[in-house]
C-alpha positions as CSV (number, residue, x, y, z in Angstrom):
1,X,109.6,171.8,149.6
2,X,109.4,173.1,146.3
3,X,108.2,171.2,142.6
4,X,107.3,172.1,139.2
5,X,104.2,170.3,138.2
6,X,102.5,170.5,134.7
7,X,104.3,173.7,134.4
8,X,103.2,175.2,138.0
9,X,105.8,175.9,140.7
10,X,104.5,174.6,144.0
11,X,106.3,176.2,147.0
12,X,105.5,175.5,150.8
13,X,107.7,178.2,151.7
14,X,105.8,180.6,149.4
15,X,102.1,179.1,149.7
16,X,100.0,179.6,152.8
17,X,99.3,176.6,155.2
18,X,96.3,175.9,155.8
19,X,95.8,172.6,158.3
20,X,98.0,169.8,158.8
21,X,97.4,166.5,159.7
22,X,99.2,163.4,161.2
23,X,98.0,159.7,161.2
24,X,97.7,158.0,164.3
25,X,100.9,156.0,164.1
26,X,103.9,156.7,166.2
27,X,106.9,158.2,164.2
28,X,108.8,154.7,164.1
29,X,105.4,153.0,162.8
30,X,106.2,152.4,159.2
31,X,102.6,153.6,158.5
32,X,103.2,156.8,159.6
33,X,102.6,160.3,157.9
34,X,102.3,163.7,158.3
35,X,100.9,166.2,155.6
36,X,99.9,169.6,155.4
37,X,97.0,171.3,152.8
38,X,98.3,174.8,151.4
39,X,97.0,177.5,149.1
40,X,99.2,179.1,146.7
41,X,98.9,183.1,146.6
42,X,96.9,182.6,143.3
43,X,94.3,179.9,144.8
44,X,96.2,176.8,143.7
45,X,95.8,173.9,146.5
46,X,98.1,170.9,147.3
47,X,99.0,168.7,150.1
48,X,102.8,167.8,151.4
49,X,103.8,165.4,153.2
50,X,106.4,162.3,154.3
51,X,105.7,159.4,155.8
52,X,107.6,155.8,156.3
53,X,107.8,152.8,153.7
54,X,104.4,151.4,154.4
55,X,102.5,154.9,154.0
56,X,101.7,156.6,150.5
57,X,104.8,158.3,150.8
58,X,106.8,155.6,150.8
59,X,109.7,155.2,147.7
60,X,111.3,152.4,146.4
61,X,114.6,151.6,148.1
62,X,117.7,150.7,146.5
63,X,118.4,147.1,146.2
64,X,114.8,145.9,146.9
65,X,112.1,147.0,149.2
66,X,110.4,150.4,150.0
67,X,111.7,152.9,152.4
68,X,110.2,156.2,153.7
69,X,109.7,159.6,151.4
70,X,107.8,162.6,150.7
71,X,105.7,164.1,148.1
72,X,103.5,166.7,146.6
73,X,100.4,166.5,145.4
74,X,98.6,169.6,143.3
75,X,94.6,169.1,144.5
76,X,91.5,170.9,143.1
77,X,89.2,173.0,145.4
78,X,86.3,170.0,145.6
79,X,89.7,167.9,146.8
80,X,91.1,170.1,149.1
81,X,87.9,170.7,150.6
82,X,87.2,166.9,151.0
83,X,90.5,166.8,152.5
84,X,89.6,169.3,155.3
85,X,86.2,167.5,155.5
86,X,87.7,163.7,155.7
87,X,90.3,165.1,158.5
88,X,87.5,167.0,160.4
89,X,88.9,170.5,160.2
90,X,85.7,172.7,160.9
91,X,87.1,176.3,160.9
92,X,89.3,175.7,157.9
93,X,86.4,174.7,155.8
94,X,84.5,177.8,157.1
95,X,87.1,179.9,156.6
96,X,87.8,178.9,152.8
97,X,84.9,177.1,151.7
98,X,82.3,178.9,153.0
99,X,79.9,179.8,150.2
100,X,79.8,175.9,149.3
101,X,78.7,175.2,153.0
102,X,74.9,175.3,154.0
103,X,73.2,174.7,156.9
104,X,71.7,170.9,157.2
């Protein structure tokens, strides 16, 4: 997937992928979605994803209603790395966030 936001190309095939996450719904589930965290080559984060009409990727549909879509979302580094935390990714926080980590 590829957008132009605020004047900054974000590009899945050229950005790195860092985790990627599904909810616990089955496919069919209207609440379903899938998204994945990336890093552009000059830092940038922002999550991808699609999901179905009763997930936060859902779109309106024509004629009435919602049906399912996709998006991109540009993150900052405190969001990105709260993203990782919220979904439990331990290695990908160490990995990339690992001067902001400290031991409890």
């Amino acid at each position: 997937m590829k957008r132009i936001i605020n004047g900054k190309r974000y590009d899945t095939s050229k950005a790195t992928e860092i985790a990627s996450y599904s909810s616990p719904h089955s496919r069919r589930d209207f609440h379903f979605y899938a998204e994945s965290l990336y890093r552009t080559p000059r830092g940038n984060w922002f999550l991808c994803g699609e999901g179905g009409p009763l997930s936060k990727y859902s779109t309106p549909a024509w004629g009435g209603g919602w049906t399912g879509g996709e998006g991109l979302t540009p993150l900052t580094p405190d969001e990105a790395r709260a993203w990782l935390e919220r979904h439990d990714f331990v290695e990908e926080l160490e990995e990339n966030f690992a001067e902001q980590i400290e031991e409890a």
